[in-house]
C-alpha positions in Angstrom: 36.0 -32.6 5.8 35.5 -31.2 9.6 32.3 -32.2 11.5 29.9 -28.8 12.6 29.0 -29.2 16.0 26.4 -26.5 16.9 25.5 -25.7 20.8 22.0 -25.4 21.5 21.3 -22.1 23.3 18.8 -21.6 26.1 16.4 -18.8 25.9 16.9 -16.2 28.9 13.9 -16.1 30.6 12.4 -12.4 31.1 12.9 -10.9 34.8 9.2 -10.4 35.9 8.7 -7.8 38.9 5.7 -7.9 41.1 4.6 -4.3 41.2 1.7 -4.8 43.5 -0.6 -2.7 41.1 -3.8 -3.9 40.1 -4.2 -4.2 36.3 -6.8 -1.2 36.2 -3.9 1.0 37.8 -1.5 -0.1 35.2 -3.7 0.0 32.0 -4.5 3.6 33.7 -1.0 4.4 33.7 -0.1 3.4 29.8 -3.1 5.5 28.5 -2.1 8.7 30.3 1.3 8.0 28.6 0.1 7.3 25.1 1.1 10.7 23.2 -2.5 11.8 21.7 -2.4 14.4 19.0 -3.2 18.1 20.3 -6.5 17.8 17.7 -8.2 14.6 18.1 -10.1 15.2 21.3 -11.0 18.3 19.2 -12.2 16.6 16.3 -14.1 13.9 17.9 -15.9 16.8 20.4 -17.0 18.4 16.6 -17.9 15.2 14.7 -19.0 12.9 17.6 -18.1 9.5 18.4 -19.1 8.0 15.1 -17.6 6.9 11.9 -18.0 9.4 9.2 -17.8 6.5 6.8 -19.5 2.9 8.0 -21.6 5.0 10.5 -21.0 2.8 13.5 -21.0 4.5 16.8 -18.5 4.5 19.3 -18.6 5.0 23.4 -15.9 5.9 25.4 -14.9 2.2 26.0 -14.1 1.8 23.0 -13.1 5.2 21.6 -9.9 4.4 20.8 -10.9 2.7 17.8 -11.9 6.4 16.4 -9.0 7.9 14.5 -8.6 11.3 12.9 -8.4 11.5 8.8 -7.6 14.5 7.4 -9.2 14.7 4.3 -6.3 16.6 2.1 -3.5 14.3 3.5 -1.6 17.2 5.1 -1.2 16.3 8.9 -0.5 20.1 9.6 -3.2 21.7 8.1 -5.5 21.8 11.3 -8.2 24.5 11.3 -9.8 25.2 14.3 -13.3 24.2 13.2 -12.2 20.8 12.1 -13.3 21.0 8.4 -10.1 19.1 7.3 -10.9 16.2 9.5 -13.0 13.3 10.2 -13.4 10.6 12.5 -13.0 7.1 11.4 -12.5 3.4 12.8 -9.7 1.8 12.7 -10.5 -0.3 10.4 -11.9 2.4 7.6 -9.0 4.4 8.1 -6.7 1.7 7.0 -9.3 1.3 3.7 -9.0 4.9 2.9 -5.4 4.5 3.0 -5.2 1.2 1.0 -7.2 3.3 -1.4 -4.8 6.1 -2.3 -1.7 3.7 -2.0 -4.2 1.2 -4.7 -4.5 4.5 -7.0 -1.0 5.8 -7.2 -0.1 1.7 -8.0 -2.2 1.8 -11.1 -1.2 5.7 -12.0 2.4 4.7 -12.1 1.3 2.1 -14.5 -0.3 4.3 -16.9 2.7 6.8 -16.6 5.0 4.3 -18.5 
């Protein structure tokens, strides 16, 4: 029986560039390019920098964590008065969505 030899391979090491930009500049730079959706600033103008579900309150520091729900699930239906939408953390947002994905588990269960 032939002996495997194996090769150890080194890792290239990532190219850094020194752009001579402080870190405010560049953190400035990725938010300006972070698509946002046409309706959030909307929705969080109408509802306010709060979560519509753990009530905790947000300031523009950290209003990021605020997404936009919409409450029937369609992403297009966006009316002009936001009543299809509300604001919720991050980390709500994920619940509600654990939620319907937890429901339609146990409904295919029943189904059979």
């Amino acid at each position: 029986m032939r002996k495997k030899t194996f090769t150890m391979r080194t890792a290239a090491k990532p190219k850094w560039k020194e752009s001579g930009k402080s870190v405010e500049e560049i953190v400035a730079k990725l938010r300006k390019s972070v698509p946002q959706s046409p309706y959030r600033e909307q929705s969080l103008r109408i509802h306010g920098l709060i979560c519509a579900k753990c009530a905790r309150e947000f300031d523009y520091t950290d209003r990021h964590l605020l997404t936009v729900h919409h409450r029937d699930g369609n992403h297009n239906n966006n009316p002009p008065d936001g009543s299809n939408w509300e604001n919720l953390c991050v980390y709500c947002h994920d619940e509600e969505h654990q939620k319907g994905m937890l429901g339609d588990y146990f409904s295919e269960g029943e189904k059979q």
